[in-house]
Backbone as JSON Lines, residues from 0, in Angstrom:
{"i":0,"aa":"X","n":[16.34,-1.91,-19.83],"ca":[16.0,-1.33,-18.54],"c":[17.27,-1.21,-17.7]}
{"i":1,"aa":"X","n":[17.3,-0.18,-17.42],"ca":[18.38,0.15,-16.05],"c":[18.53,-0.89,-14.64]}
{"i":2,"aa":"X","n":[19.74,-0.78,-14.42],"ca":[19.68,-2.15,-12.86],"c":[18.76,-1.51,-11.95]}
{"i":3,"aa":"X","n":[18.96,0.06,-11.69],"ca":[17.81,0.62,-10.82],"c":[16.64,1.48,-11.41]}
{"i":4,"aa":"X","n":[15.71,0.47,-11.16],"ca":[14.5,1.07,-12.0],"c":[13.11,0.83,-10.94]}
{"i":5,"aa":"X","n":[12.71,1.89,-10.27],"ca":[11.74,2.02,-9.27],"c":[10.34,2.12,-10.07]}
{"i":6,"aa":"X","n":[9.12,1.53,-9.63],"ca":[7.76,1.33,-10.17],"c":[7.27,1.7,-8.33]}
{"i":7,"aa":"X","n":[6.54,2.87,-8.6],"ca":[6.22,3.39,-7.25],"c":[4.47,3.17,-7.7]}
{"i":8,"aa":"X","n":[3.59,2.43,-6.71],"ca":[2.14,2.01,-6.99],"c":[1.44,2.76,-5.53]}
{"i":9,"aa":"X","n":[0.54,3.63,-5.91],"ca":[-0.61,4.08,-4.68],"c":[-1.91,3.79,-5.07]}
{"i":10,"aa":"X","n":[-2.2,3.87,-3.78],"ca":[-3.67,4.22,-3.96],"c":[-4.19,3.57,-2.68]}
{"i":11,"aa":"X","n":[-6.01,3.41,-2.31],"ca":[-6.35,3.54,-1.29],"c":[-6.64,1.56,-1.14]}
{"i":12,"aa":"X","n":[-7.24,1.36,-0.37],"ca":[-7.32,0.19,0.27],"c":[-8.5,-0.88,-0.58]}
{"i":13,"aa":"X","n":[-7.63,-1.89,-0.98],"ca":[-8.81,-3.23,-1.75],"c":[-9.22,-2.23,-3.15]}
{"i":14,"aa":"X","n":[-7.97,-1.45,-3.78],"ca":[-8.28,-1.31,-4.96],"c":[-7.66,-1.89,-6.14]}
{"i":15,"aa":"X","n":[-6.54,-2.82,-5.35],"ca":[-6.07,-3.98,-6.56],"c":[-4.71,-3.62,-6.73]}
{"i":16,"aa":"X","n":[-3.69,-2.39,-5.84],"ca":[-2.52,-1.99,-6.09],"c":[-1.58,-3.31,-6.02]}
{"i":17,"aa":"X","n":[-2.1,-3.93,-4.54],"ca":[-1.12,-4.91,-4.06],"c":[-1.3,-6.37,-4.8]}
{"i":18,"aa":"X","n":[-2.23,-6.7,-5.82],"ca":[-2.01,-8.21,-6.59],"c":[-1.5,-7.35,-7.72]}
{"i":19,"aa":"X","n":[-1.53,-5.98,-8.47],"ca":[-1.06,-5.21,-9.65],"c":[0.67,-5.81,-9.2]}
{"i":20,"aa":"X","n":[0.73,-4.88,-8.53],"ca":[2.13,-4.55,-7.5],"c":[2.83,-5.97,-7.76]}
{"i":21,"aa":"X","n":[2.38,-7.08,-7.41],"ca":[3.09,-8.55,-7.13],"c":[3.09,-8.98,-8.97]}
{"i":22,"aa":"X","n":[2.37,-8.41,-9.24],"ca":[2.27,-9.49,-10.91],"c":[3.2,-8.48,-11.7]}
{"i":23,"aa":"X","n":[3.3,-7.35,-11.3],"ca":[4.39,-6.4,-12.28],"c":[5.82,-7.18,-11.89]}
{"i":24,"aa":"X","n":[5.79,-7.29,-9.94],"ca":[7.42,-7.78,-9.79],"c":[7.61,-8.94,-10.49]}
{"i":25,"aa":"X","n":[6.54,-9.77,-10.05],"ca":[6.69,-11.3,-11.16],"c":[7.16,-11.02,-12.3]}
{"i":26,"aa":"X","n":[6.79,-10.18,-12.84],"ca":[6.83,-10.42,-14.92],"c":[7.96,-9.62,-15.12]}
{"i":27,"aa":"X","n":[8.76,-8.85,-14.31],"ca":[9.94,-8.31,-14.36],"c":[11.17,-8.84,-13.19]}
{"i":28,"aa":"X","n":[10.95,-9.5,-12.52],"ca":[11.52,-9.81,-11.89],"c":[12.04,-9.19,-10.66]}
{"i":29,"aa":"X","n":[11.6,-8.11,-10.8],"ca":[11.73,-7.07,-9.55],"c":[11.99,-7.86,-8.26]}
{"i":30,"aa":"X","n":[12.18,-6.97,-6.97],"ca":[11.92,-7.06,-5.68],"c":[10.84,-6.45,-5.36]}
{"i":31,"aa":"X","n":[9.9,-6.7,-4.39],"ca":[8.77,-5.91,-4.13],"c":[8.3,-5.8,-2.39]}
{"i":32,"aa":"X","n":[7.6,-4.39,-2.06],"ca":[7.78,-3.86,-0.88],"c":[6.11,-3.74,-0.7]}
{"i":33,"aa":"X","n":[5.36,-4.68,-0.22],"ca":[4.1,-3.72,0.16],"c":[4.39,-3.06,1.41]}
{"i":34,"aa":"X","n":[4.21,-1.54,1.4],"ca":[4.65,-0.63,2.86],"c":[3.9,-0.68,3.5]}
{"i":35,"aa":"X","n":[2.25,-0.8,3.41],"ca":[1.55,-1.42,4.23],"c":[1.76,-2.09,5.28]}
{"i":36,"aa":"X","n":[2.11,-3.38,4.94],"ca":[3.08,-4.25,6.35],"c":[3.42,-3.46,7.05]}
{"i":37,"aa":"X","n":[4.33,-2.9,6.74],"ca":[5.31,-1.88,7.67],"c":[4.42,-0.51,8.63]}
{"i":38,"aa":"X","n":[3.45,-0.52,7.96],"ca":[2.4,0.23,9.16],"c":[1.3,-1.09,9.87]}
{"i":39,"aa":"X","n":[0.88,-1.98,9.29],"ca":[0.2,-3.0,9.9],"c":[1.39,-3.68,11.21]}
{"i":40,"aa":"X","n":[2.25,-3.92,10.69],"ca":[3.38,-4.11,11.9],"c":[3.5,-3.61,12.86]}
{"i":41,"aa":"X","n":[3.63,-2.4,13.21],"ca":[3.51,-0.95,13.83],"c":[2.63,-1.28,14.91]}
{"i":42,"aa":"X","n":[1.51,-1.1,13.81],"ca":[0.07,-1.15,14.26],"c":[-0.19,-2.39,15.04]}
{"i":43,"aa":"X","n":[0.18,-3.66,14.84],"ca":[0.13,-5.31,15.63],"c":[0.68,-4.46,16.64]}
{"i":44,"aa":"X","n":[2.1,-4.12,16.88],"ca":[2.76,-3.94,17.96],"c":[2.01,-2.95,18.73]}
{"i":45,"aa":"X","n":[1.44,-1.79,18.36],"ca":[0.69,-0.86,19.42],"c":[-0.42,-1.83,20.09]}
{"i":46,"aa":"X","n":[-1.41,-2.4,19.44],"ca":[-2.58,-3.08,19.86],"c":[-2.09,-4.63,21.19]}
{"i":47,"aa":"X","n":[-0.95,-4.55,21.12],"ca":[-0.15,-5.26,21.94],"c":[0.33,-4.55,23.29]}
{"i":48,"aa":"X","n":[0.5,-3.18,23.33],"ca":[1.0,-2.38,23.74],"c":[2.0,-1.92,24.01]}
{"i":49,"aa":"X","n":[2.69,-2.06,22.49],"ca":[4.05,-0.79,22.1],"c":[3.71,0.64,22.48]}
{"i":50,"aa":"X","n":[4.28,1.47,22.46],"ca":[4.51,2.88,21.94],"c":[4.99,2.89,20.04]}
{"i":51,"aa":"X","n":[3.94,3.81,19.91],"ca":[3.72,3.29,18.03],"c":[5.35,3.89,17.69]}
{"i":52,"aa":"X","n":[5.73,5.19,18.29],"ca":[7.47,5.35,17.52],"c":[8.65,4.87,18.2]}
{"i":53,"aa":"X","n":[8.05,3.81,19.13],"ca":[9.55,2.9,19.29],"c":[9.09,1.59,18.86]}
{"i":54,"aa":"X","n":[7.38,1.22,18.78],"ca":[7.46,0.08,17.94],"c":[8.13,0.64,16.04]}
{"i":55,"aa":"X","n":[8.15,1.39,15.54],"ca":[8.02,1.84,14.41],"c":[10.12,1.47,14.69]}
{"i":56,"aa":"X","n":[10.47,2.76,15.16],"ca":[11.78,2.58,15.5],"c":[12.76,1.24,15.34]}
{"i":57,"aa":"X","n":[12.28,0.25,15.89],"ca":[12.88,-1.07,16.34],"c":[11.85,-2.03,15.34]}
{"i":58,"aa":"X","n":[11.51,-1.93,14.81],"ca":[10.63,-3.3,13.47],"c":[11.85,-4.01,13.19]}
{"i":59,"aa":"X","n":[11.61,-5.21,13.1],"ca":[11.87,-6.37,12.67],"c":[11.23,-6.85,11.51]}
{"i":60,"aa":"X","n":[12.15,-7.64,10.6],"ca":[11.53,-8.28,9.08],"c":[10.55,-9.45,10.17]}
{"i":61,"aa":"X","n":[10.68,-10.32,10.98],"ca":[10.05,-11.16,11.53],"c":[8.52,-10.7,12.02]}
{"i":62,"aa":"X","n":[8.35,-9.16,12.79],"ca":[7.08,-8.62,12.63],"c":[6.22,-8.76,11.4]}
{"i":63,"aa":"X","n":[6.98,-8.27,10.13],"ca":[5.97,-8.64,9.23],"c":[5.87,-9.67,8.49]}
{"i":64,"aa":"X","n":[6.05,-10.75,9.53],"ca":[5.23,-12.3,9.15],"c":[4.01,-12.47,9.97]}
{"i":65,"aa":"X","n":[3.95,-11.93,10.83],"ca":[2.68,-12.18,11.52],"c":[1.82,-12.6,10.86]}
{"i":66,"aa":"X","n":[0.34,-13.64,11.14],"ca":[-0.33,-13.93,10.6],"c":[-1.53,-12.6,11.1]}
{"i":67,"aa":"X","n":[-1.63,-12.37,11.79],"ca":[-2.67,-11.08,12.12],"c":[-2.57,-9.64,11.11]}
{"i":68,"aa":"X","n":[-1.48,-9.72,10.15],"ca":[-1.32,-8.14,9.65],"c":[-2.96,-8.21,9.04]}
{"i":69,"aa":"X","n":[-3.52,-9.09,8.05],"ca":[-4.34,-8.29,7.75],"c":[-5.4,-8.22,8.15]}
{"i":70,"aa":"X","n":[-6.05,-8.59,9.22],"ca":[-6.93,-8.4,9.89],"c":[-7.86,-6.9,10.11]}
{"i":71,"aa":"X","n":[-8.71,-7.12,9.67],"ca":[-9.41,-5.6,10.33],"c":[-9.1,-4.7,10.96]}
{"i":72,"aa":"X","n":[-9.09,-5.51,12.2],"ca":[-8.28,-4.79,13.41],"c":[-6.94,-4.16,13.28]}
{"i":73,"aa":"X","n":[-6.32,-4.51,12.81],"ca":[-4.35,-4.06,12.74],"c":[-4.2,-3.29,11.91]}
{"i":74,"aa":"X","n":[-5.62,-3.23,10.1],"ca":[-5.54,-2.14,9.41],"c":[-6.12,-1.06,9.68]}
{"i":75,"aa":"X","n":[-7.13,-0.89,10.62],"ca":[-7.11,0.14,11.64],"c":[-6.14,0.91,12.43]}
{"i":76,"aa":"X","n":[-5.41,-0.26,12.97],"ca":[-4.58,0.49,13.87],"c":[-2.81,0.81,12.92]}
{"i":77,"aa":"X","n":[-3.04,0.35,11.78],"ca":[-1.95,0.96,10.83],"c":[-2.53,2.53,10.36]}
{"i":78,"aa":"X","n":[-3.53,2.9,9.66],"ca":[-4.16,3.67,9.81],"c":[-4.05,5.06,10.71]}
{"i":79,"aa":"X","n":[-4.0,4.31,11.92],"ca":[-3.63,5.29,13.08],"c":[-2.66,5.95,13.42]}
{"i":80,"aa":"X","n":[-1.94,4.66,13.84],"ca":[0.05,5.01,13.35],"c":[0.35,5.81,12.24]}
{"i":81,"aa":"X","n":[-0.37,5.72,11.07],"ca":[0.35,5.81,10.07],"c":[0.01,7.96,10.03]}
{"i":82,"aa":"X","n":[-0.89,8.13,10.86],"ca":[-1.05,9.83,10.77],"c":[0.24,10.55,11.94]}
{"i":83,"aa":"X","n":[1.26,9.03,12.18],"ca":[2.02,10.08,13.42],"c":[3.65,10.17,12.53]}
{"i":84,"aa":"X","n":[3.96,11.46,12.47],"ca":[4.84,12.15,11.58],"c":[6.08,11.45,12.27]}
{"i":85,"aa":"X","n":[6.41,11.17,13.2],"ca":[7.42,9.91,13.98],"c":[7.87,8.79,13.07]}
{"i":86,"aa":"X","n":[6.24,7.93,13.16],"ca":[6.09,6.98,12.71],"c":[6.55,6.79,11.6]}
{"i":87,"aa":"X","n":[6.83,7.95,10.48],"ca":[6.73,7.88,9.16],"c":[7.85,7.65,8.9]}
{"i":88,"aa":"X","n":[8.77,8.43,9.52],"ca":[10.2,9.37,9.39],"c":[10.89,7.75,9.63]}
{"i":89,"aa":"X","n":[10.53,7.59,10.59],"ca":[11.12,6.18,11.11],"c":[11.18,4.85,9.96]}
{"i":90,"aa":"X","n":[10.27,5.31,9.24],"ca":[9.97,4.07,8.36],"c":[10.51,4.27,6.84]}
{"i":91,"aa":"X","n":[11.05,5.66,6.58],"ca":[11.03,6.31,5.3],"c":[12.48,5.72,4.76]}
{"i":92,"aa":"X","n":[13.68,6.08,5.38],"ca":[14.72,5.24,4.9],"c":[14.53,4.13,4.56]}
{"i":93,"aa":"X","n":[14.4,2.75,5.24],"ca":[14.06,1.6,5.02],"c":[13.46,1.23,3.65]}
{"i":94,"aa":"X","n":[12.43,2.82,3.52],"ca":[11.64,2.38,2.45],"c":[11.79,2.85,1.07]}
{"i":95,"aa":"X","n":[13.09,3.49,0.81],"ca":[14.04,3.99,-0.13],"c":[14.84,3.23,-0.31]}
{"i":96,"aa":"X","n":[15.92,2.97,0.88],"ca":[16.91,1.95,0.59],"c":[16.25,1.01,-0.37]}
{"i":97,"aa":"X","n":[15.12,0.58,-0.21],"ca":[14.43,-0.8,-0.62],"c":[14.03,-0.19,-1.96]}
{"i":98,"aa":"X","n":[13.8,1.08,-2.39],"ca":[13.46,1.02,-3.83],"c":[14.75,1.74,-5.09]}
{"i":99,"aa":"X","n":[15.64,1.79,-4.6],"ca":[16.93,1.8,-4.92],"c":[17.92,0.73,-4.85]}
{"i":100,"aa":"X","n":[17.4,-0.37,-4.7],"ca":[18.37,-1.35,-4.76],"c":[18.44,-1.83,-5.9]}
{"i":101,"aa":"X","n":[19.74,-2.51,-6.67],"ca":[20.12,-3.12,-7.59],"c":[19.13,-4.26,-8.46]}
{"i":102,"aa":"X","n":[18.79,-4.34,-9.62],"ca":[18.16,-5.37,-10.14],"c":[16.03,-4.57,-10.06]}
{"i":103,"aa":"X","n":[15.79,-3.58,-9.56],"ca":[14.82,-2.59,-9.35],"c":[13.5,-3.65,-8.37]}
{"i":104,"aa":"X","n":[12.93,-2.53,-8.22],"ca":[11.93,-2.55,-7.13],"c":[10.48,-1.71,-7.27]}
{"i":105,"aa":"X","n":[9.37,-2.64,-7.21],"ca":[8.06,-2.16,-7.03],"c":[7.86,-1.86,-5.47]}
{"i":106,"aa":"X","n":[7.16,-1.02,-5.3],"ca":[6.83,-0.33,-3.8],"c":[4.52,0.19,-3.89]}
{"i":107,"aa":"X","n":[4.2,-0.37,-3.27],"ca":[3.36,0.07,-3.36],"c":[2.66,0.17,-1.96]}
{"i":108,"aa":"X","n":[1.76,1.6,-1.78],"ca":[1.59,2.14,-0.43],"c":[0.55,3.25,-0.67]}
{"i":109,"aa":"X","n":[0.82,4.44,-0.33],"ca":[-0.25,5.64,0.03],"c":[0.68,7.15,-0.16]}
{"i":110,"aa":"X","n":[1.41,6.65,-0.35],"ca":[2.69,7.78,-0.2],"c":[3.92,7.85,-1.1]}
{"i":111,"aa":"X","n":[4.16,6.43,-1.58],"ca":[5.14,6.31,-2.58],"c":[5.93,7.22,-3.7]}
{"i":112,"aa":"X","n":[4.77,7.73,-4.61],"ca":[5.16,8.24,-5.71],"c":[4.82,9.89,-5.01]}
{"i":113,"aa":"X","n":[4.55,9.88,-4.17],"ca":[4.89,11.25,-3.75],"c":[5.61,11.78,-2.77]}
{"i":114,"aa":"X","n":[5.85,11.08,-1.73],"ca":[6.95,11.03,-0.77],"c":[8.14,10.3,-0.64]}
{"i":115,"aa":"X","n":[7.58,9.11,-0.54],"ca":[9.06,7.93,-0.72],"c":[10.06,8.07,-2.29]}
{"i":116,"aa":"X","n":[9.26,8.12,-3.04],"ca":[9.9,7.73,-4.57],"c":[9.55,8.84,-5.59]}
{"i":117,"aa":"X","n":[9.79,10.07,-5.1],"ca":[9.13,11.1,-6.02],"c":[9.88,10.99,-7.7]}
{"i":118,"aa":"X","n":[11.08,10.14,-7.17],"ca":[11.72,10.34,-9.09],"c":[11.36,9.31,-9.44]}
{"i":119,"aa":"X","n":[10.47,8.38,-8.8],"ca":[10.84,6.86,-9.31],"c":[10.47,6.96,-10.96]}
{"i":120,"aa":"X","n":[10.8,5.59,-11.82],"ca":[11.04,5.75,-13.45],"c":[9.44,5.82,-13.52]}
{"i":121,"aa":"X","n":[8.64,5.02,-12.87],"ca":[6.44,5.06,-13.08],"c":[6.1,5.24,-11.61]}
{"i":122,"aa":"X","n":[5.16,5.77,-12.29],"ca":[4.12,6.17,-11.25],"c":[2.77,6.2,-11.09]}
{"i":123,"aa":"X","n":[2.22,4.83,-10.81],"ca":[0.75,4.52,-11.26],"c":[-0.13,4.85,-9.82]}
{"i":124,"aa":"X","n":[-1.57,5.24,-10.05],"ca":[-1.92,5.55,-8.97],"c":[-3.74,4.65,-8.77]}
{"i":125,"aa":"X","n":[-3.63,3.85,-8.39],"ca":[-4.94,2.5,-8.9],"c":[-5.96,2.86,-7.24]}
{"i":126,"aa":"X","n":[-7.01,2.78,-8.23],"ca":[-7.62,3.52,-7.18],"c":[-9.38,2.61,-8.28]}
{"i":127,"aa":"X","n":[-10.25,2.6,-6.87],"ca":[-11.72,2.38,-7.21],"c":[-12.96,3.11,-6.35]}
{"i":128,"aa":"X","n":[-13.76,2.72,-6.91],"ca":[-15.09,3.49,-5.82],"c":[-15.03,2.82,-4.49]}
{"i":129,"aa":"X","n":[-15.33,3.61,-2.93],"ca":[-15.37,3.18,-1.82],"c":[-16.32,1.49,-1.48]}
{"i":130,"aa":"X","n":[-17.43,1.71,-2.96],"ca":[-18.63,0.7,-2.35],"c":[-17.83,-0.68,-3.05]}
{"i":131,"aa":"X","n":[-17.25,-0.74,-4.54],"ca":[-16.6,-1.84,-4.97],"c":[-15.34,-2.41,-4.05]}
{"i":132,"aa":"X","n":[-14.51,-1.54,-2.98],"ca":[-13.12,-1.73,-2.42],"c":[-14.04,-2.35,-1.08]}
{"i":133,"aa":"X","n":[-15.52,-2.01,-0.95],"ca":[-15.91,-2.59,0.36],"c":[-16.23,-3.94,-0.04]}
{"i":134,"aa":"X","n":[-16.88,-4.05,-1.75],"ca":[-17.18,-5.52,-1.57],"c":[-15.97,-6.19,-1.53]}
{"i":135,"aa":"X","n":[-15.09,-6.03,-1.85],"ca":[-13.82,-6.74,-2.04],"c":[-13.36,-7.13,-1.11]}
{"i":136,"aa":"X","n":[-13.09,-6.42,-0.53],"ca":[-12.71,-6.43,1.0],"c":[-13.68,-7.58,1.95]}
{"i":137,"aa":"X","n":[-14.91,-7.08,1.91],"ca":[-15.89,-7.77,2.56],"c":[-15.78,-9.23,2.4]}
{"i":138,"aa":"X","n":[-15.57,-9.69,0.94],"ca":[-15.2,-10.84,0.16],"c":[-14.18,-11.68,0.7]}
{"i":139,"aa":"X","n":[-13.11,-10.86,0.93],"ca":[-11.82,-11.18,1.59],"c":[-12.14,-12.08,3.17]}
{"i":140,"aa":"X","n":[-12.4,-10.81,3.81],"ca":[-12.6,-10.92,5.03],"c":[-13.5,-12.29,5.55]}
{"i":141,"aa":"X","n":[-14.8,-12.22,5.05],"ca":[-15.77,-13.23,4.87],"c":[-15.36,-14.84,4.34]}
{"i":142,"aa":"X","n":[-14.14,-14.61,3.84],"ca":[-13.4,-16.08,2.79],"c":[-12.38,-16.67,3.96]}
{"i":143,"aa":"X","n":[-12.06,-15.44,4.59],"ca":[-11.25,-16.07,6.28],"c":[-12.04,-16.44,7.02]}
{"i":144,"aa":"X","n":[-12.96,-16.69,7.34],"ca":[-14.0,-16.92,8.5],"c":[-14.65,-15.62,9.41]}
{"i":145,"aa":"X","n":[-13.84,-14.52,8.89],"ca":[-14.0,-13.27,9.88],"c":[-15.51,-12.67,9.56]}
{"i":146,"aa":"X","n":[-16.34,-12.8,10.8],"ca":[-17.93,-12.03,10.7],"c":[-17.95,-10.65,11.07]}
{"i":147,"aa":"X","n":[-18.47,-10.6,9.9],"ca":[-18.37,-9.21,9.66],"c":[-20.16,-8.74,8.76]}
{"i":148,"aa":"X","n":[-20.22,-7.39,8.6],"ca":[-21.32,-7.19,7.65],"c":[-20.34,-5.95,6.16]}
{"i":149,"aa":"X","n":[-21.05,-6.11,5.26],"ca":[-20.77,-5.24,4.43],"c":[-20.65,-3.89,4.77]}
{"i":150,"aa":"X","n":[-21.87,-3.23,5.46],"ca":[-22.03,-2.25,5.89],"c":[-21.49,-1.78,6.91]}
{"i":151,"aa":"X","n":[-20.15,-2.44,7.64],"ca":[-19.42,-2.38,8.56],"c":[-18.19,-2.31,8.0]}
{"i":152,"aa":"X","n":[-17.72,-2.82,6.74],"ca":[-16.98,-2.99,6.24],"c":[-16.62,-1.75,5.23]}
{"i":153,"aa":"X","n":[-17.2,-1.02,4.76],"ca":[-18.0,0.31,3.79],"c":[-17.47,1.29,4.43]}
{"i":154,"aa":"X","n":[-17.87,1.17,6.39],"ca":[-17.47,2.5,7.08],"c":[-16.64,2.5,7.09]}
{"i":155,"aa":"X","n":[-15.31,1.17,7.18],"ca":[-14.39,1.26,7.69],"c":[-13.28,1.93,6.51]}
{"i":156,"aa":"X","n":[-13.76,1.01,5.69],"ca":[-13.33,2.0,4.25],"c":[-13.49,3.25,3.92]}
{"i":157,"aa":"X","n":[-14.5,4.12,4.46],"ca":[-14.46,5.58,4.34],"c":[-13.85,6.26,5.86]}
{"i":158,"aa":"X","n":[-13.8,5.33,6.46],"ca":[-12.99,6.06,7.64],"c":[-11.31,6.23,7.52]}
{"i":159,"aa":"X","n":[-11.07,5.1,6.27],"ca":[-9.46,4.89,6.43],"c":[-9.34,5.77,5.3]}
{"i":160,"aa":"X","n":[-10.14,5.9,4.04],"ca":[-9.86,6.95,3.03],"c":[-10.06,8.66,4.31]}
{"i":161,"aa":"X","n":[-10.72,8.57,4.59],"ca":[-10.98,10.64,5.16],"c":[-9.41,10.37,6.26]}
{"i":162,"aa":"X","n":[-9.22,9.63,6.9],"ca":[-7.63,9.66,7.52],"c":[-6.47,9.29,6.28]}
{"i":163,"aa":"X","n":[-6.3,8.44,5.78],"ca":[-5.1,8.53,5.1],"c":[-5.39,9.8,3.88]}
{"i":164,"aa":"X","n":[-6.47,10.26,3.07],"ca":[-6.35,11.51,2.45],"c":[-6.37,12.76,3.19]}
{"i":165,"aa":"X","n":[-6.38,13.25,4.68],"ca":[-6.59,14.0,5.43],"c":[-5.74,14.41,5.92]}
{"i":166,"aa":"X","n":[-4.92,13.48,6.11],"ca":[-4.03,13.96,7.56],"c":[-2.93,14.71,6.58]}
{"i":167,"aa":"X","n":[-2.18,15.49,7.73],"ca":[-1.29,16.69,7.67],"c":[0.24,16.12,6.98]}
{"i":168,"aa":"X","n":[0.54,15.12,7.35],"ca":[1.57,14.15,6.9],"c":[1.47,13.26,5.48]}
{"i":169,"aa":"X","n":[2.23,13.41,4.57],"ca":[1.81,12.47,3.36],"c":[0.91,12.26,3.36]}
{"i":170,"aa":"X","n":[-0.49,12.78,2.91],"ca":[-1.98,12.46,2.98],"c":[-2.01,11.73,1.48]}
{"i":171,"aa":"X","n":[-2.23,10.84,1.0],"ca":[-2.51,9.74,0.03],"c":[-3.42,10.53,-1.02]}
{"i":172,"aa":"X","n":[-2.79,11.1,-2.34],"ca":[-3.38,10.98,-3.17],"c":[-2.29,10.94,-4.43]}
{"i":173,"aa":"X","n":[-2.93,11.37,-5.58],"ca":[-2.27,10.85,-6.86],"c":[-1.06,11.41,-6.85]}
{"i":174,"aa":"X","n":[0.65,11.31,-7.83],"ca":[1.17,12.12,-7.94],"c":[0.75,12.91,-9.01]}
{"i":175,"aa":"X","n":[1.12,13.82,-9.05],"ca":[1.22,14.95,-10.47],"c":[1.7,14.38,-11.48]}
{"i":176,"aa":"X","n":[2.52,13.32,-11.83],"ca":[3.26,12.87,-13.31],"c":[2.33,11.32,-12.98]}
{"i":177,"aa":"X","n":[1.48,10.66,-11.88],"ca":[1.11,9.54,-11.66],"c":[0.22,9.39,-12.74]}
{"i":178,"aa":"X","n":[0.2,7.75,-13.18],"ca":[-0.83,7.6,-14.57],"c":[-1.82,6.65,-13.56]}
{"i":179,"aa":"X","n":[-2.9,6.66,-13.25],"ca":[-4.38,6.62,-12.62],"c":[-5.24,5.44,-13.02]}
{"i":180,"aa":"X","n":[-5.24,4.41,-12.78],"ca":[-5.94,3.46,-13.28],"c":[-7.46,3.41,-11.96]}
{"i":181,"aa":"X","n":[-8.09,3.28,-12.29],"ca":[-9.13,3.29,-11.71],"c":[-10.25,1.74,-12.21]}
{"i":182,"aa":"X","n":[-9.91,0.71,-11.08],"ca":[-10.16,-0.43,-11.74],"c":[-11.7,-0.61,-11.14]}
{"i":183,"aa":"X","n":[-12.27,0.3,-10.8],"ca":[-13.74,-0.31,-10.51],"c":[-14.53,-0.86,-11.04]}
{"i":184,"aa":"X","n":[-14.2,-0.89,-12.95],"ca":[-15.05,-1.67,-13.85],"c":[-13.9,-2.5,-14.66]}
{"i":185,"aa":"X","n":[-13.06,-2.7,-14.29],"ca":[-11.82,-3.81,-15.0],"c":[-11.32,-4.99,-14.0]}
{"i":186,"aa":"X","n":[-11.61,-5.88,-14.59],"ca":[-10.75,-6.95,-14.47],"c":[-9.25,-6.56,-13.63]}
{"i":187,"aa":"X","n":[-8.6,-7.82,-12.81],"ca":[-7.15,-7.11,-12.63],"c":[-6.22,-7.59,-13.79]}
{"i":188,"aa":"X","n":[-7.08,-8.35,-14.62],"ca":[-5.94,-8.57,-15.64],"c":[-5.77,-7.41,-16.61]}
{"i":189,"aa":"X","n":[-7.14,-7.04,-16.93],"ca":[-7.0,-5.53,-18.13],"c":[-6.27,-4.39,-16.73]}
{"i":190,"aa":"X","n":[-6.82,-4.07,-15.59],"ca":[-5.86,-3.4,-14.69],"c":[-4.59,-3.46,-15.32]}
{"i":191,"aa":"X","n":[-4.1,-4.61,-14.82],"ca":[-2.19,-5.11,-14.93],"c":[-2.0,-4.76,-16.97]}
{"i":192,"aa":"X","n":[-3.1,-5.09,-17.53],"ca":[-2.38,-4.83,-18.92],"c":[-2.31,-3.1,-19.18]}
{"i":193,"aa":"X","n":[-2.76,-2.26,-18.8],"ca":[-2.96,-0.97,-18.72],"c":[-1.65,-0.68,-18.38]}
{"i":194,"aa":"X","n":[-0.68,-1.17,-16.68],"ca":[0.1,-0.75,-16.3],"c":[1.43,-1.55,-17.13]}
{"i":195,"aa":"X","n":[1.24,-2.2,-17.32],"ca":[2.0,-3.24,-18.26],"c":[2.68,-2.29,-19.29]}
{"i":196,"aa":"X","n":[1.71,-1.58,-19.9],"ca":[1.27,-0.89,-21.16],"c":[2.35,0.25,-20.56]}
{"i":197,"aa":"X","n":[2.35,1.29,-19.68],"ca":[2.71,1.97,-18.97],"c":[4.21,1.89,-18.81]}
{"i":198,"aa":"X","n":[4.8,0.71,-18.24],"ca":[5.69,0.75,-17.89],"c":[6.54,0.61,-18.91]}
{"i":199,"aa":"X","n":[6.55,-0.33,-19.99],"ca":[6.84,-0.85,-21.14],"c":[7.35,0.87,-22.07]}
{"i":200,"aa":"X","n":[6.22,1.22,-21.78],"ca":[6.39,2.67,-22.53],"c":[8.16,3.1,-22.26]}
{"i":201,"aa":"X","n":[8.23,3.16,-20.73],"ca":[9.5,4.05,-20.3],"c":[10.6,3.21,-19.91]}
{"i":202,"aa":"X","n":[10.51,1.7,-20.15],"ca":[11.52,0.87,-20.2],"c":[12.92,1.13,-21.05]}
């Protein structure tokens, strides 16, 4: 494998990109970027009352420690941020530099393998049905103490898929050379052995 070797991961929300994403950097040793943060960050700071492209502008690595990123609330308001063409631009270097660095880098987001990392060496695109990413989610949420209902949880998931596949700016879907795992009936271990499988190929 090459010192710079980019693994660019999309797809939509609680479909398993981001534990895929962490167990690929593990088993290769990578560096790894969930870009997420970097709009949940954003997003903390607006609901605070930033301006979303000078909170975006001025981020700090210390923003994305917050214990609030994943909260309901903040992935909403990443969501939001994340349709303002400002916001993006602002965030897009950062998020190259980071998958071009020495020793390689997993990146996984909504935009990656088609905006941020269009050459990267893979390009997986992990994706499930809206009602399995709600139980998951729901699961999540419910395991923090956060009350919530399923069916609250479902909308919010089809509200963040029709905005992040919608909007006019990097709208989130597969790339054209992206290989598509769709884990709604797999395990994340057969998931991760699929991409495993994948990457191994073009190593």
């Amino acid at each position: 494998m090459t010192d710079i070797f980019t693994i660019a991961i999309d797809g939509p929300a609680a479909a398993g990109k981001g534990t895929i994403s962490k167990a690929i950097a593990a088993r290769f040793g990578f560096a790894h970027l969930d870009t997420g943060l970097l709009y949940r960050a954003v997003g903390a700071r607006v609901l605070a009352g930033a301006d979303p492209i000078e909170a975006a502008k001025s981020l700090q690595a210390q923003d994305m420690e917050r214990d609030d990123l994943r909260s309901a609330e903040v992935a909403q308001a990443a969501s939001k941020v994340a349709v303002i063409a400002e916001v993006r631009a602002a965030l897009v270097d950062f998020q190259r530099a980071f998958a071009r660095r020495a020793g390689g880098a997993v990146l996984d987001g909504r935009d990656i393998g088609t905006v941020i990392c269009p050459n990267a060496e893979v390009k997986l695109y992990v994706t499930a049905s809206a009602e399995v990413r709600a139980g998951r989610r729901f699961k999540e949420l419910t395991g923090k103490g956060e009350a919530t209902s399923l069916e609250t949880v479902l909308a919010d998931v089809k509200a963040r898929d029709a905005r992040d596949m919608n909007r006019a700016e990097a709208p989130l879907k597969p790339a054209a050379d992206a290989v598509v795992i769709d884990t709604s009936e797999l395990s994340i271990e057969q998931a991760l052995q699929i991409a495993l499988t994948e990457i191994s190929a073009l190593k």
